[in-house]
Backbone as a ProteinNet text record, in pm:
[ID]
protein_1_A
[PRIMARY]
XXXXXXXXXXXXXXXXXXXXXXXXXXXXXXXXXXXXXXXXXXXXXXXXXXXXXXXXXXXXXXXXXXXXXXXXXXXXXXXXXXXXXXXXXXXXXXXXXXXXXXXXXXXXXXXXXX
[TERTIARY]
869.9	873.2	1011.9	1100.8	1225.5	1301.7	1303.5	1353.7	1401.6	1251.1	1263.9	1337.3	1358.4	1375.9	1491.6	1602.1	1749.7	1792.3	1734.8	1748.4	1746.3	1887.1	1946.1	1983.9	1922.7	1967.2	2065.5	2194.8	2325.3	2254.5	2427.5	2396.7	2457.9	2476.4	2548.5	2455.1	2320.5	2219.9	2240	2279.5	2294.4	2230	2220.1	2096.4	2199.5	2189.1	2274.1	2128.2	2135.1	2070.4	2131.5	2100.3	2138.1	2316.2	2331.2	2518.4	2534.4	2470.2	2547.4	2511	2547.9	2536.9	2498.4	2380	2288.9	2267.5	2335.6	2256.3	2186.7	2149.2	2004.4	2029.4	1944.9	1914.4	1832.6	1848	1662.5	1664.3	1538.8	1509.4	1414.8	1456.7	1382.6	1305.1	1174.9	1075.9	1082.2	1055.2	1098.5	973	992.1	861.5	903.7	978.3	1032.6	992.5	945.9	916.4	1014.2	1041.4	1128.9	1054.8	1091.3	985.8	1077.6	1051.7	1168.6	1073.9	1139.2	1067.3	992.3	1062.9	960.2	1007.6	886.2	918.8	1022.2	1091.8	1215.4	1179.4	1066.3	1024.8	1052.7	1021.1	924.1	1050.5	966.4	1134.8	1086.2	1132.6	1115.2	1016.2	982.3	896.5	750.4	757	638.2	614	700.5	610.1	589.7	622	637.1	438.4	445.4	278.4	221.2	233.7	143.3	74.4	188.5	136.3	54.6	102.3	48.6	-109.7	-137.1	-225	-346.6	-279.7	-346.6	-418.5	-317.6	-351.9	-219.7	-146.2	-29.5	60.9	101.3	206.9	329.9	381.2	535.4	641.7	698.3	850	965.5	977.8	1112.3	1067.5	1155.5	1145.6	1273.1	1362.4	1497.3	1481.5	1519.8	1495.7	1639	1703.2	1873	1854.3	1940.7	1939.7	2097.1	2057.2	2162.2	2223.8	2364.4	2397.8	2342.6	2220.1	2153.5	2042.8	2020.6	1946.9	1755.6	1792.5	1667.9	1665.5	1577.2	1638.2	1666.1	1727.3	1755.1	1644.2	1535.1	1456.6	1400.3	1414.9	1367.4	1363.8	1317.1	1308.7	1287	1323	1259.1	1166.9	1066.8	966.5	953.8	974.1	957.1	827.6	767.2	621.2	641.8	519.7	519.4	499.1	430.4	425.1	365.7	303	285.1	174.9	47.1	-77.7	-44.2	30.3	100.1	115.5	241.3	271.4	153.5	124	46.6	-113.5	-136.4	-227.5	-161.8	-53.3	-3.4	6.5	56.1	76.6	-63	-169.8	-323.9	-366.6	-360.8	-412.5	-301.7	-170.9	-77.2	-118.5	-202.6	-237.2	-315.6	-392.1	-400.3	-335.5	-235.6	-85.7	-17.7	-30.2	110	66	-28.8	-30.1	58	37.3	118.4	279.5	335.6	476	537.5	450.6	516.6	439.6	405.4	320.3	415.7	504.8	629.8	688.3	643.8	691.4	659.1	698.2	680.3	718.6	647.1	689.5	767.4	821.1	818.1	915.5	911.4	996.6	1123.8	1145	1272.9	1391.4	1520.2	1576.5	1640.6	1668.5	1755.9	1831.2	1946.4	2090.3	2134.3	2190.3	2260.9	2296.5	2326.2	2374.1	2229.4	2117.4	2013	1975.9
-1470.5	-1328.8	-1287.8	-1338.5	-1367.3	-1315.7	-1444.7	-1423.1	-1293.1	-1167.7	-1116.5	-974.3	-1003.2	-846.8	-891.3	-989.7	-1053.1	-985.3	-954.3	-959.4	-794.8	-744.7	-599.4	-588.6	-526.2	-526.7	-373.5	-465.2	-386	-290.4	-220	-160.7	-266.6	-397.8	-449.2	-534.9	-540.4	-653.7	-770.9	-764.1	-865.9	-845.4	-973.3	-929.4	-1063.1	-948.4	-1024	-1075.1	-1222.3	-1310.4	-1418.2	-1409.8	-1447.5	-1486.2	-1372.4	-1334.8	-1437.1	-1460.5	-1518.6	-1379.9	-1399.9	-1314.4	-1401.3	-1367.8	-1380.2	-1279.5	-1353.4	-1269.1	-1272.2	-1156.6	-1158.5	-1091.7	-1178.1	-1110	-1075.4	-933.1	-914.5	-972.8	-963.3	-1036.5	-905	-853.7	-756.9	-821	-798.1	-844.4	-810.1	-863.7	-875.6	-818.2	-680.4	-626.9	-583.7	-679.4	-643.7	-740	-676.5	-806.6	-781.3	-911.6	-909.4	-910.5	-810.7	-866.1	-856.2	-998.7	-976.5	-987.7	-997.4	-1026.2	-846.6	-725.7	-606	-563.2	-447.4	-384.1	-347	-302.1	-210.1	-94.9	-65.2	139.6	146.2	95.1	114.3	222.8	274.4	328.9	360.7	391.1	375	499.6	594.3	711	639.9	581.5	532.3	386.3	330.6	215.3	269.3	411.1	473.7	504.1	579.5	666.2	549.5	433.8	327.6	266.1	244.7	129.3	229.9	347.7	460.3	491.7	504.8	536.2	381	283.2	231.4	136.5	283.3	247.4	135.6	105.2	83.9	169.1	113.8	209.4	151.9	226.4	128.5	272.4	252.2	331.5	343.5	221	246.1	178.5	210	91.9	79	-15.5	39	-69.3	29.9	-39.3	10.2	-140	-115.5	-41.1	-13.6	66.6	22.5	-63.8	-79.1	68.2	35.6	111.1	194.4	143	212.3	315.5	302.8	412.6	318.8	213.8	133.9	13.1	-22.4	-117.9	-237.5	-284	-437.2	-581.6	-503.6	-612.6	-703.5	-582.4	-607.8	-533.8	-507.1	-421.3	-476.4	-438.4	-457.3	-344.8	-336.5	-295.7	-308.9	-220	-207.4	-152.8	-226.8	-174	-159.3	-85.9	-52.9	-132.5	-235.3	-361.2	-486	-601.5	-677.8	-720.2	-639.4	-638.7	-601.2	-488.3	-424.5	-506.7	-610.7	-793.2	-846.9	-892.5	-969.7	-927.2	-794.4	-750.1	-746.5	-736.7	-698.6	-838.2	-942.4	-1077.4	-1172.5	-1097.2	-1147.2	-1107.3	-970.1	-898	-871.3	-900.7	-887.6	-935.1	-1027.9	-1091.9	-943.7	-867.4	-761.4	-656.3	-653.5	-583.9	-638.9	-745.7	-808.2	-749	-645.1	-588.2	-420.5	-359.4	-275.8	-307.5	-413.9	-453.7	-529.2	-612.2	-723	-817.4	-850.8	-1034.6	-1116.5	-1112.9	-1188.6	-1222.4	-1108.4	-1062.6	-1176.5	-1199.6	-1271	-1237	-1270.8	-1230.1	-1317.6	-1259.9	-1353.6	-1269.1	-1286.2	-1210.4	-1269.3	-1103.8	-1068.9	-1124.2	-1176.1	-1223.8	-1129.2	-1151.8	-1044.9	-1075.5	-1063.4	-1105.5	-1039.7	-1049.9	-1041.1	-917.3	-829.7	-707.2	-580.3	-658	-531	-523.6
4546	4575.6	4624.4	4752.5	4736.5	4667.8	4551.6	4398.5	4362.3	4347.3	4272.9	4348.2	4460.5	4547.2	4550.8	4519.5	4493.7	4373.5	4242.3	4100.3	4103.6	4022	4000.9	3879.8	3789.8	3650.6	3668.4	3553	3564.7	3423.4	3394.5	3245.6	3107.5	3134.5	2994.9	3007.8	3006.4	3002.5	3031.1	3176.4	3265.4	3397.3	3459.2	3584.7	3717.7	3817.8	3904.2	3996.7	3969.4	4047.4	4164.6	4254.1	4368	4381.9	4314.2	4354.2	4204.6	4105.9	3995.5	3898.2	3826.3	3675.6	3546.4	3539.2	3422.2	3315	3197.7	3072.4	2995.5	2941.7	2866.1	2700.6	2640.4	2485.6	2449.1	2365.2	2388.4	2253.3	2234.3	2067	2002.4	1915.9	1860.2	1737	1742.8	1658	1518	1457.7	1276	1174.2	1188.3	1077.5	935	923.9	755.2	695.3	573.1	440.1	316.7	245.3	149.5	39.5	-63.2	-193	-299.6	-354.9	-478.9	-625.2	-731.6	-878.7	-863.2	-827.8	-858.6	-959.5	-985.4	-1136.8	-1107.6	-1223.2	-1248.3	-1212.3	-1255.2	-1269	-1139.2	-1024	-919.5	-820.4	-750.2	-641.1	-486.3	-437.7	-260.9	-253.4	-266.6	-266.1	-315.4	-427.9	-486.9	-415.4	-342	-257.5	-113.9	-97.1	63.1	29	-98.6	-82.2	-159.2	-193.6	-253.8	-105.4	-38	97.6	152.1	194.3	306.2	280.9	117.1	46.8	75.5	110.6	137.7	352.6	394.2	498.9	566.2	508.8	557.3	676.6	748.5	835.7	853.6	730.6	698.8	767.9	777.7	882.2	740.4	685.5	612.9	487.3	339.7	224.9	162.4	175.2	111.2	5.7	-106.8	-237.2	-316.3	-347.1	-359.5	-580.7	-577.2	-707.7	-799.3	-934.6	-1006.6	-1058.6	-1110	-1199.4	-1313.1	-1380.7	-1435.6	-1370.2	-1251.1	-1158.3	-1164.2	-1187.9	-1195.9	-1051.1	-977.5	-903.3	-914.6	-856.6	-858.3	-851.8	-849.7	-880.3	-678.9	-612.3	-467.1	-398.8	-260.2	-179.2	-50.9	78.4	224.7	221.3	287.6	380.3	498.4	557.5	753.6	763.7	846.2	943.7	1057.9	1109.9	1249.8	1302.6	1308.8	1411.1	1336.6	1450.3	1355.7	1283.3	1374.7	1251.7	1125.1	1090.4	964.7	863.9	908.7	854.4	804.3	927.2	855	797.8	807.7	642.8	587.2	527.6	390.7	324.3	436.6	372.9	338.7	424	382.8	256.9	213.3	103.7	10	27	-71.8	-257.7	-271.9	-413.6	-462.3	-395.7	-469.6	-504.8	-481.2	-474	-627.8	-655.5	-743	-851.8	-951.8	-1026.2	-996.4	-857.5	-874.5	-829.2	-781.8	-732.9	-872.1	-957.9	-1027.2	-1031.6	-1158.3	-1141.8	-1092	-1131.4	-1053.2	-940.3	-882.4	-769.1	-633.3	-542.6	-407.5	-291.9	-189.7	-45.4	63.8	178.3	243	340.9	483.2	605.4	590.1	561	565.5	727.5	661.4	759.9	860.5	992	1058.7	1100.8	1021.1	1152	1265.6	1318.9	1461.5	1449.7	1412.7	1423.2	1364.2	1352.6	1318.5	1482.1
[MASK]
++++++++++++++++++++++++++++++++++++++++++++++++++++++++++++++++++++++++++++++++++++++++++++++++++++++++++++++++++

């Protein structure tokens, strides 16, 4: 108890504990999925009201776009949290007719600067 009436959190996410300085990282949780092998047709509007339509609560879909105005053959998906994840990754096999037979999943990486 002590301890904790010692401990003053500054503003650069550091916490002065008993006259040392401790820092902290937060870790921000990872609700993106990567899906690659998608149709060509497909585009970020039409996987925004496909997921939603199905009860999804996705936040973002960035789906990169070649030169020909078709995409590249992938997309991230952001959800709201992590039940979101992992239904989509439970029930995803009924999905691969509207994404791509081809198509596959798997969480998206996050580097250090998201």
């Amino acid at each position: 108890m002590l301890a904790f009436t010692k401990m003053f959190r500054t503003l650069q996410n550091e916490l002065l504990y008993n006259n040392r300085t401790v820092y902290i990282k937060f870790i921000k949780h990872n609700y993106r999925i990567f899906i690659s092998g998608l149709k060509k047709t497909l585009t970020k509007e039409l996987v925004i009201d496909y997921l939603s339509d199905k009860g999804y609560g996705v936040t973002d879909v960035l789906v990169p776009v070649g030169g020909d105005v078709k995409n590249r053959g992938y997309c991230f998906v952001q959800f709201d949290g992590e039940s979101g994840v992992k239904r989509f990754k439970d029930e995803y096999r009924k999905y691969k007719g509207f994404f791509g037979t081809a198509s596959r999943i798997e969480y998206a990486k996050r580097d250090e600067h998201d």
